[in-house]
Backbone as CSV, one residue per row, in Angstrom:
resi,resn,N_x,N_y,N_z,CA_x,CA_y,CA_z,C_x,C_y,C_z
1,UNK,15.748,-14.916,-15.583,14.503,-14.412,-15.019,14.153,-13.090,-15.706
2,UNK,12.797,-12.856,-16.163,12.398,-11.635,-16.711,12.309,-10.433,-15.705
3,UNK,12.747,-9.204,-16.127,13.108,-8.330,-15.278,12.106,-7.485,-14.745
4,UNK,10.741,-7.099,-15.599,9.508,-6.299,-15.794,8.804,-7.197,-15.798
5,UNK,7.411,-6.712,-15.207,6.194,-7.399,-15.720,5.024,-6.244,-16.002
6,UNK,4.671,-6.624,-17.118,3.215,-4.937,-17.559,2.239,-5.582,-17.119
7,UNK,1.365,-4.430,-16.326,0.184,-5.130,-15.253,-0.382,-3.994,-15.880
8,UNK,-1.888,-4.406,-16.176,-2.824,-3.632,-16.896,-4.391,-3.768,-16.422
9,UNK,-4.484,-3.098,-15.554,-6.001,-2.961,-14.874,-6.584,-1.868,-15.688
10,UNK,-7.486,-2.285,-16.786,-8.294,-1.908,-16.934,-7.969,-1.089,-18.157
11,UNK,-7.974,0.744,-18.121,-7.328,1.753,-18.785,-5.782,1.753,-18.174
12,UNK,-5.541,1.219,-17.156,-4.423,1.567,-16.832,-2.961,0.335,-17.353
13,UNK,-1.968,1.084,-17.042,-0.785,-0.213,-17.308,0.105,0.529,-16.910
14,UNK,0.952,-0.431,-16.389,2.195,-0.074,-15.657,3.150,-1.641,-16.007
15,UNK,4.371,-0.735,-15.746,5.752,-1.570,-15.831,6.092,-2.080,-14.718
16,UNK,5.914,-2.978,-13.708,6.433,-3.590,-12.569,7.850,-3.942,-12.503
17,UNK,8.652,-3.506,-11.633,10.283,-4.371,-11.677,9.970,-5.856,-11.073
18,UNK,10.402,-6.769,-11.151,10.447,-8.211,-10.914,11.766,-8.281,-9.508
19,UNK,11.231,-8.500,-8.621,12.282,-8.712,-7.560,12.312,-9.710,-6.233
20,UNK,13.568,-10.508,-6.578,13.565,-11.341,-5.804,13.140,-11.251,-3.599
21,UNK,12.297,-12.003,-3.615,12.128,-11.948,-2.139,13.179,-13.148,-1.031
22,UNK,13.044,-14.471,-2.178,13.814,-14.850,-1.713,14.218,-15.792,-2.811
23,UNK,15.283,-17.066,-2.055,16.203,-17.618,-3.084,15.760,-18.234,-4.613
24,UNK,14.264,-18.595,-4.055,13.555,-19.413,-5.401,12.285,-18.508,-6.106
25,UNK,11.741,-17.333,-5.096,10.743,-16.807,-5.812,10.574,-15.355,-5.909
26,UNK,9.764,-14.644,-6.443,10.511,-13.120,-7.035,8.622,-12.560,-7.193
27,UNK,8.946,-11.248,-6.852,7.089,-10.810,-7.200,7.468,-9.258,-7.777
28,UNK,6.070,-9.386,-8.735,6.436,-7.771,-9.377,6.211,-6.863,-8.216
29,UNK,6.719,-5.786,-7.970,6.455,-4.951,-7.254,5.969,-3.680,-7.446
30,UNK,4.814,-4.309,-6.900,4.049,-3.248,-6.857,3.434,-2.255,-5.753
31,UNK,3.884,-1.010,-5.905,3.531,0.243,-5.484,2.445,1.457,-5.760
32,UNK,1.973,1.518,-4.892,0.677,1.967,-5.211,0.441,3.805,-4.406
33,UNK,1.415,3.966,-3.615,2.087,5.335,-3.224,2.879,5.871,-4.436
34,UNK,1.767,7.319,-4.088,2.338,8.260,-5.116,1.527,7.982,-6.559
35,UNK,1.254,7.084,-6.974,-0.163,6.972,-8.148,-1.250,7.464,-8.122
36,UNK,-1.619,8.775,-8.231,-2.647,8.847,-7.753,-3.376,8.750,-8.706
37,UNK,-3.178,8.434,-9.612,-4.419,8.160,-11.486,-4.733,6.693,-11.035
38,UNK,-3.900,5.654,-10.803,-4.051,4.647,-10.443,-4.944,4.085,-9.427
39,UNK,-4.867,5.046,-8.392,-5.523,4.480,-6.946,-7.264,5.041,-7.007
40,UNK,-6.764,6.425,-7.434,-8.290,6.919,-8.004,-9.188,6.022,-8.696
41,UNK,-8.589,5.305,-10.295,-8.978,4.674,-11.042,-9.354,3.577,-10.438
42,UNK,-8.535,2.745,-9.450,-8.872,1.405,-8.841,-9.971,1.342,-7.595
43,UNK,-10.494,2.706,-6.849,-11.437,2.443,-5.994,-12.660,2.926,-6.397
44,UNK,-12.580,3.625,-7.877,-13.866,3.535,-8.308,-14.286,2.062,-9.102
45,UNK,-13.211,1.693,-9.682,-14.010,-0.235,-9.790,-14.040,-1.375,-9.156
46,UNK,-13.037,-0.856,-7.454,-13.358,-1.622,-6.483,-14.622,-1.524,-5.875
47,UNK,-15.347,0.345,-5.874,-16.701,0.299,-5.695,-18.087,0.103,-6.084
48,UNK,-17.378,-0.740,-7.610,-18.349,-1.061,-8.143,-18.808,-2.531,-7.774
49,UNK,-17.744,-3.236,-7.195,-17.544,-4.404,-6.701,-18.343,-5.079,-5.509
50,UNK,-18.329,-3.654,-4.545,-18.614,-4.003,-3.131,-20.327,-3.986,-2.988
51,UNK,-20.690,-4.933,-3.159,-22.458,-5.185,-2.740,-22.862,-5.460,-1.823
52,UNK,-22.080,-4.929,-0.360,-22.895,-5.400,0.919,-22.781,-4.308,1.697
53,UNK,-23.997,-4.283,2.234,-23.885,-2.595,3.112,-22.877,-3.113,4.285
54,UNK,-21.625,-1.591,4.474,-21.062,-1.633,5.533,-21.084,-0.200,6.386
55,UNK,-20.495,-0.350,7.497,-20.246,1.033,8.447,-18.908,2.054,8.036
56,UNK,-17.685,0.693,7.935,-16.187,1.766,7.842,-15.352,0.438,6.938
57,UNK,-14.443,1.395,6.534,-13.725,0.972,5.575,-11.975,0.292,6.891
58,UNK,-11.257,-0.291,6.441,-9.787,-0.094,7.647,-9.248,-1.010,6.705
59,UNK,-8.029,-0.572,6.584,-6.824,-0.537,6.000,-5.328,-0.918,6.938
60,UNK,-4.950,-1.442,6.093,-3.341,-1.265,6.577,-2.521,-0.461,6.069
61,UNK,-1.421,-0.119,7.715,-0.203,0.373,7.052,0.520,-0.295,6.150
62,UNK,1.310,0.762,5.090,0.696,1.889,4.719,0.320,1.982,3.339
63,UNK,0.540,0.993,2.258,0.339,0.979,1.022,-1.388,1.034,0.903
64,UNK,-2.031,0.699,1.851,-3.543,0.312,1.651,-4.090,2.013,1.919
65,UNK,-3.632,2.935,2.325,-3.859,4.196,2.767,-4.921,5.027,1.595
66,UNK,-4.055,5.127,1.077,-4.290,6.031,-0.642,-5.630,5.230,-0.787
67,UNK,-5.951,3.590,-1.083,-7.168,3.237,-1.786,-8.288,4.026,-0.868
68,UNK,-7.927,3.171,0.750,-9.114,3.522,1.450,-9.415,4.646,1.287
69,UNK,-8.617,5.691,1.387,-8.963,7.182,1.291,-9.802,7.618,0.482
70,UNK,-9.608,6.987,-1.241,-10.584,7.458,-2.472,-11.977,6.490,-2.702
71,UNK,-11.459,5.248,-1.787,-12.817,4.135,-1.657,-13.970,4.723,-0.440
72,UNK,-13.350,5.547,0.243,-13.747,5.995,1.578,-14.972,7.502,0.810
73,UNK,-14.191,7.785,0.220,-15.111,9.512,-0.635,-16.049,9.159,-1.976
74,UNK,-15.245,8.066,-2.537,-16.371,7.269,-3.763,-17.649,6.385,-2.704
75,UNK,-17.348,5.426,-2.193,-18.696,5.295,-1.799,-19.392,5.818,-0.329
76,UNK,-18.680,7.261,0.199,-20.029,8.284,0.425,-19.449,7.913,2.081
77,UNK,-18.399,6.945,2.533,-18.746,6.272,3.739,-17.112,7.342,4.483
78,UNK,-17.413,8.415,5.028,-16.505,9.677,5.257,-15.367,9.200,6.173
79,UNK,-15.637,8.264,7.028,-14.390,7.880,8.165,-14.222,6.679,7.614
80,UNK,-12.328,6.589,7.514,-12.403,5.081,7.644,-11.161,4.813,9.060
81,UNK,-10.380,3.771,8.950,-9.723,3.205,9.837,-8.105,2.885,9.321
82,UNK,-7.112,2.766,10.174,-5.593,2.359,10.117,-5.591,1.494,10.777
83,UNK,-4.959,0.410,10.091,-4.358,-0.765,11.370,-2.952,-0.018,11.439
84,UNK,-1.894,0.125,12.306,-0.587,0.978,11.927,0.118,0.134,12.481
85,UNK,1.261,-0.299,12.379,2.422,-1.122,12.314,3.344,-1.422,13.472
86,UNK,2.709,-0.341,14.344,3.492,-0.194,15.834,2.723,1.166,16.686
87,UNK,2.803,0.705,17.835,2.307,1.725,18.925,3.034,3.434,18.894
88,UNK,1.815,3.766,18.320,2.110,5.326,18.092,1.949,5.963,20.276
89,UNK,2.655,7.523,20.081,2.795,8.150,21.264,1.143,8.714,21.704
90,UNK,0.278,8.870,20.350,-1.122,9.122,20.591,-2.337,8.477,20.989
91,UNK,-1.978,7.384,21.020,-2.887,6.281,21.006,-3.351,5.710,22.545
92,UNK,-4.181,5.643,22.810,-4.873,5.265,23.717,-5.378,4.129,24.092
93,UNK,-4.815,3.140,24.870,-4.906,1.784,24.859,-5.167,0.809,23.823
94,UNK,-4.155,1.077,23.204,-3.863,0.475,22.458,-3.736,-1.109,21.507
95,UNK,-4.428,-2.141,20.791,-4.478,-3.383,21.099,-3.850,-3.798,20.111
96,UNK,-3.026,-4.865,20.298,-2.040,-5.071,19.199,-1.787,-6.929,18.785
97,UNK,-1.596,-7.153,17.565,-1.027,-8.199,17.421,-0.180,-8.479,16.219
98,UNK,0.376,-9.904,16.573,1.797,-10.355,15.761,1.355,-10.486,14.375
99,UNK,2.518,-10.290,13.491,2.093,-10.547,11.887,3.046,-11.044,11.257
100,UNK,3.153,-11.429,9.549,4.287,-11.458,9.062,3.878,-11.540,7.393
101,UNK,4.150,-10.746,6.680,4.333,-10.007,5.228,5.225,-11.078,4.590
102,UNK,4.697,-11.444,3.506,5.858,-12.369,2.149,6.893,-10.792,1.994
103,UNK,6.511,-9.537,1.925,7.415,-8.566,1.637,8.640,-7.829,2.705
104,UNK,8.213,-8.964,4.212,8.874,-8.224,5.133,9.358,-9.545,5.660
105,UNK,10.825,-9.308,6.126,11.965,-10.542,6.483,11.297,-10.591,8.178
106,UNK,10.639,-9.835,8.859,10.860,-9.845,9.830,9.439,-9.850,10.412
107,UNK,9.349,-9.870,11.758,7.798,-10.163,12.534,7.413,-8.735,12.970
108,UNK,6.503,-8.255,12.372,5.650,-7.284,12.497,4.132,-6.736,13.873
109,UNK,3.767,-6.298,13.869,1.976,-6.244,14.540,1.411,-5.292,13.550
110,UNK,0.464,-5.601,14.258,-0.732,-4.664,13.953,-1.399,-4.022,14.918
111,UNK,-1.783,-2.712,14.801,-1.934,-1.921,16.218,-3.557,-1.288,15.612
112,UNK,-4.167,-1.369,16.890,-5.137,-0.525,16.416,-6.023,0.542,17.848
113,UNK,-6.254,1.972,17.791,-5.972,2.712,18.806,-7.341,2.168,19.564
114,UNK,-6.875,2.004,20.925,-8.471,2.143,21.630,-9.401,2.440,21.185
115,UNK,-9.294,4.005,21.274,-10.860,4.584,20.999,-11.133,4.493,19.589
116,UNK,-9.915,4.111,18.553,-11.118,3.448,17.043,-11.497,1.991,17.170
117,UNK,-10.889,1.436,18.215,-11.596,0.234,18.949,-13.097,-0.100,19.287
118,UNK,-13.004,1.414,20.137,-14.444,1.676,20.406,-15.790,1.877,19.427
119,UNK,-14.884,2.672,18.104,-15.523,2.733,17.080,-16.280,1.709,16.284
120,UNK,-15.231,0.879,16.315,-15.472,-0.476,15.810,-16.284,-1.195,15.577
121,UNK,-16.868,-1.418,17.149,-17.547,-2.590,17.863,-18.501,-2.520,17.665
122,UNK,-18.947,-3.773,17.085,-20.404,-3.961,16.763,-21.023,-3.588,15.126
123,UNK,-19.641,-2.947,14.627,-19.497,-2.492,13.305,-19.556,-3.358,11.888
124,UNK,-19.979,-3.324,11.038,-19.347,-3.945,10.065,-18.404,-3.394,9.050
125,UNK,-17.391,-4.054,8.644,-16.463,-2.844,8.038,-15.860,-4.162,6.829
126,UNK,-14.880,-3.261,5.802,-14.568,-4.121,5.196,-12.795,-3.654,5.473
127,UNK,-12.409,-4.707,4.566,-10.480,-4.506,4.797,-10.162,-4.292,3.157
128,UNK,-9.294,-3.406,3.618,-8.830,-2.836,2.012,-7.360,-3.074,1.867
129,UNK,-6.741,-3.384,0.960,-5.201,-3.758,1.060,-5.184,-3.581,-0.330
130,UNK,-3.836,-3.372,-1.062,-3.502,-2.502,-1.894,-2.949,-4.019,-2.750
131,UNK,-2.502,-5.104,-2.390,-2.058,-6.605,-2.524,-2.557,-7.384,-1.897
132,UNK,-3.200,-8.670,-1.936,-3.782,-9.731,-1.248,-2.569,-10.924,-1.878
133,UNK,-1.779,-11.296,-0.587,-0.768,-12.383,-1.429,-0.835,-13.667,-0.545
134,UNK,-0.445,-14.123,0.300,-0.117,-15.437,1.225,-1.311,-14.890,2.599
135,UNK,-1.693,-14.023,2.461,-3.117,-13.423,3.417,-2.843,-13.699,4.921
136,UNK,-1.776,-13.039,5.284,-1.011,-13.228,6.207,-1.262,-12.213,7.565
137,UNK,-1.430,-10.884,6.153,-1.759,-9.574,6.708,-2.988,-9.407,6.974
138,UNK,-4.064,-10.005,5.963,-4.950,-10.113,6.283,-6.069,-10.998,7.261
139,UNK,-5.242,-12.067,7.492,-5.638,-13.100,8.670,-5.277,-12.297,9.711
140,UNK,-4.240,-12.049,10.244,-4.152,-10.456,11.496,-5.066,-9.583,11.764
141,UNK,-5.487,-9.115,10.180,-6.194,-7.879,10.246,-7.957,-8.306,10.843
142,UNK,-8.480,-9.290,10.264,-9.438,-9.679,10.912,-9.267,-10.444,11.670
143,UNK,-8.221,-11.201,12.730,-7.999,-11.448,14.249,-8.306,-10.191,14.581
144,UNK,-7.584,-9.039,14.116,-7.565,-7.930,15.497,-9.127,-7.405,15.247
145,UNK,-10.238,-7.239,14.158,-10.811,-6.928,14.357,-12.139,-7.681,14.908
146,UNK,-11.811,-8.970,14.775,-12.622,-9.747,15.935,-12.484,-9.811,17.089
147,UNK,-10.998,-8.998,17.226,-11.277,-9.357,18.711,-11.734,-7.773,19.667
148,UNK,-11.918,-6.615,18.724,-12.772,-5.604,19.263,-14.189,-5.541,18.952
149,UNK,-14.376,-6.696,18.488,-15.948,-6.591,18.153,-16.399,-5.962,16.135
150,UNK,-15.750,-5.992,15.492,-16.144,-5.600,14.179,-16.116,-6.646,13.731
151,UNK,-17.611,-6.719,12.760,-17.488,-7.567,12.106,-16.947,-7.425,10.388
152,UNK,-15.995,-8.237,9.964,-15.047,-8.090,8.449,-16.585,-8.923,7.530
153,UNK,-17.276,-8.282,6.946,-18.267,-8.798,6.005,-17.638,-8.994,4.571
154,UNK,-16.441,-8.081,4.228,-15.625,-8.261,2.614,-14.526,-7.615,3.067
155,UNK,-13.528,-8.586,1.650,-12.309,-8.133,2.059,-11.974,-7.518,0.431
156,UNK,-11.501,-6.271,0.315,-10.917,-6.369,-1.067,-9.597,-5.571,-1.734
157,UNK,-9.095,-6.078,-2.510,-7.849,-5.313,-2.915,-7.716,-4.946,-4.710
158,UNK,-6.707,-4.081,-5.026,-6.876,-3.570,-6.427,-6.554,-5.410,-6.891
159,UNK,-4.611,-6.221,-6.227,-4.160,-6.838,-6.826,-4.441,-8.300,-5.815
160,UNK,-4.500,-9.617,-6.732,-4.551,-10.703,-5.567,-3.407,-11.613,-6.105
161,UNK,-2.495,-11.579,-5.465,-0.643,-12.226,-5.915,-0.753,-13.806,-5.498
162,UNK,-0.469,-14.090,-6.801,0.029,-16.175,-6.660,-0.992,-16.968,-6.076
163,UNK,-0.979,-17.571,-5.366,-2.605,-18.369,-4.777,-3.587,-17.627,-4.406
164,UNK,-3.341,-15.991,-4.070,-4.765,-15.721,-3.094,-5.297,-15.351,-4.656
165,UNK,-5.411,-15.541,-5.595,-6.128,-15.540,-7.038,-7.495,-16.563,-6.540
166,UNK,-7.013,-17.415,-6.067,-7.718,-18.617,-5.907,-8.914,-18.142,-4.755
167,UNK,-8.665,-17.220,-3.599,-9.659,-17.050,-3.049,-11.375,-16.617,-3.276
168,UNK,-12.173,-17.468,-2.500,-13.391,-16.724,-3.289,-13.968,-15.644,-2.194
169,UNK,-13.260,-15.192,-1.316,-13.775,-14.442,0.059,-13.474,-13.074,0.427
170,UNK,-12.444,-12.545,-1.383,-12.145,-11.423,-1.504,-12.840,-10.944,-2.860
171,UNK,-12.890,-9.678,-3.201,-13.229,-8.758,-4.188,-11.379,-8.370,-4.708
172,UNK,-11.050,-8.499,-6.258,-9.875,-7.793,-6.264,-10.270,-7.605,-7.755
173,UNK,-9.124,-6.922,-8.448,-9.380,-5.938,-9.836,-8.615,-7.166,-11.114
174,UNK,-7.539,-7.685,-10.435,-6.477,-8.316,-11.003,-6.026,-9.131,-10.616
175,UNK,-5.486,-10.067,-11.220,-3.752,-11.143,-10.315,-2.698,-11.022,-10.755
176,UNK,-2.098,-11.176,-10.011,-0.345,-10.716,-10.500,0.115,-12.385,-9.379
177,UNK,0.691,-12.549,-11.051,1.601,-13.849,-10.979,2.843,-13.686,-9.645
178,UNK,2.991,-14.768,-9.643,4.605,-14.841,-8.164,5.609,-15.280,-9.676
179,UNK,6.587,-15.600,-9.616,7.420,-15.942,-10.173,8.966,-16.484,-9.815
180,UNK,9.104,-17.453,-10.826,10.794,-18.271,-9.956,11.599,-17.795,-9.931
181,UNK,12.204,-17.792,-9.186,14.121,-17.341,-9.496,14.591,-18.798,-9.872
182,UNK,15.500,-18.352,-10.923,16.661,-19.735,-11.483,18.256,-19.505,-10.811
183,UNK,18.408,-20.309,-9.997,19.667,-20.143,-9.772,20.408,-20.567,-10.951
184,UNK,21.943,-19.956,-10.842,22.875,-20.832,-11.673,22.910,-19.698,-13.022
């Protein structure tokens, strides 16, 4: 199995490590914390992308953070949103649901606080994720925001991993291949 993979959006390129998730298949990994040439670079040609007027931007914990933040100040739209991973001590009725990540062994939620609940509703917003892969996270992410009333008009990410290439219902920059593991 090849150990690197060079992923090259645009001006940019990077060296990915290749790492197994599980027994038969392996994804470059990619990290997008702590880049900040990268994330900068990727939400100004994600905003060149986005052609439908919206209200707020919302993101997931936590790799999706950094884009929304510079997608949030490039196109002009000042607040955005966290889905966060578990019930914080601040949060105010709080609404939550089940998830599950190709990158995480285990069953997750998605939390999102009341009163940006309130924010929400009636909103149109888009979802920003830093990877679009088995859309797992992202089927959650717009359950939970249908069920406070926002409406998800686009979904988009820098990278779209192994089949979600194939989607036509996202905006993304790139695809990044899945890849086999060979036993033996």
């Amino acid at each position: 199995m090849q150990k690197q993979y060079e992923l090259t959006i645009g001006k940019m390129k990077r060296t990915l490590p290749i790492i197994p998730i599980t027994d038969t298949a392996a994804i470059a990994s990619f990290v997008l914390l702590g880049d900040a040439e990268l994330t900068h670079y990727a939400a100004e040609e994600l905003a060149k992308r986005i052609n439908i007027p919206f209200d707020y931007l919302v993101t997931l914990e936590s790799k999706g953070i950094p884009l929304a933040q510079e997608l949030s100040l490039i196109t002009h739209h000042p607040r955005y949103f966290v889905l966060r991973k578990s019930v914080k001590a601040y949060m105010r009725n709080p609404i939550a649901i089940g998830m599950r990540s190709i990158t995480t062994d285990y069953h997750q939620q998605l939390v999102l606080d009341g009163c940006d609940a309130e924010m929400l509703r009636g909103k149109r917003v888009i979802i920003v994720d830093d990877v679009i892969s088995t859309g797992g996270s992202l089927s959650a992410a717009e359950h939970l925001l249908k069920k406070v009333g926002a409406e998800v008009v686009q979904r988009c990410s820098i990278l779209a991993e192994g089949h979600a290439a194939d989607r036509n219902d996202c905006v993304f920059l790139k695809t990044l291949p899945m890849f086999a593991v060979k036993n033996g």
